[in-house]
Every structure is written in structure tokens, then in C-alpha cells.
C-alpha positions, 0 to 999 in steps of 0.5 A: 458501451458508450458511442460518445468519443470523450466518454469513449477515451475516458473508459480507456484512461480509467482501465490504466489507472485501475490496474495501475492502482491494483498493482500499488495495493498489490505491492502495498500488501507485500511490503506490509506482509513482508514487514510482519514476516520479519517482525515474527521472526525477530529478524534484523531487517525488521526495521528496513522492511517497516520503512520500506512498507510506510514509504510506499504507504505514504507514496499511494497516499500522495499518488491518489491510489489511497486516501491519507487517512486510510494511509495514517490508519494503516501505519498505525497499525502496522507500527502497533503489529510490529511493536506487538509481536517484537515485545512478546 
């Protein structure tokens, strides 16, 4: 444990944000599951569930939680499972 008092109050804000951030890529797994979930099941609310996962993709991206290409790659991805499993 650091006895520096800035090094002390840095190792504070890093534990808020980590489990700020964990929560984000938490909610990040669900909204993408949740997108699939529906996409399988040829449910109505797939393209609501789509929109909802990229918006919160995007807003990680914009927040720091992820970086912008990890945020590009997992919409493309996403969009491609979803136009997939829609077709067939």
C-alpha cells in the first residue's frame, strides 16, 4: 500500500472507476445477449434490442470504458450475427 497521499487518493478514484467500468461491460454483455436472444427467436423486437446494444456500444466507446475500434469491431459483429441468424 503506498503511504504517498496523492498516490493514496489515486488508488481510491482507480477503484470507482474499475467498478464503474465493469458495470458498463456488464450491461454491454446483456444488451448484445439480449440482441442475439431475440434475433434466434425471430422476435419483433429485434431491431429495438440491435439499437439498444449499439447505443450503449457506442456510449462505452465515447465514455473511455472501451476503445472506438473495439467498439467498430463489436457492432460489426454484432450486425453480421444478427443479419445471420435472421436469414437462415
Amino acid at each position: 500500500m503506498a503511504n504517498i497521499k496523492s498516490q493514496m487518493k489515486r488508488n481510491r478514484q482507480n477503484e470507482v472507476r474499475r467498478l464503474r467500468n465493469k458495470s458498463v461491460r456488464s450491461e454491454l454483455k446483456t444488451r448484445v445477449k439480449n440482441a442475439v436472444v431475440d434475433a434466434t427467436e425471430g422476435d419483433d423486437r429485434t431491431g429495438d434490442s440491435v439499437r439498444q446494444a449499439v447505443k450503449r456500444i457506442d456510449k462505452a466507446a465515447a465514455k473511455g470504458v472501451i476503445h472506438k475500434n473495439e467498439a467498430a469491431r463489436r457492432k460489426s459483429r454484432l450486425m453480421k450475427r444478427v443479419a445471420e441468424l435472421e436469414a437462415g
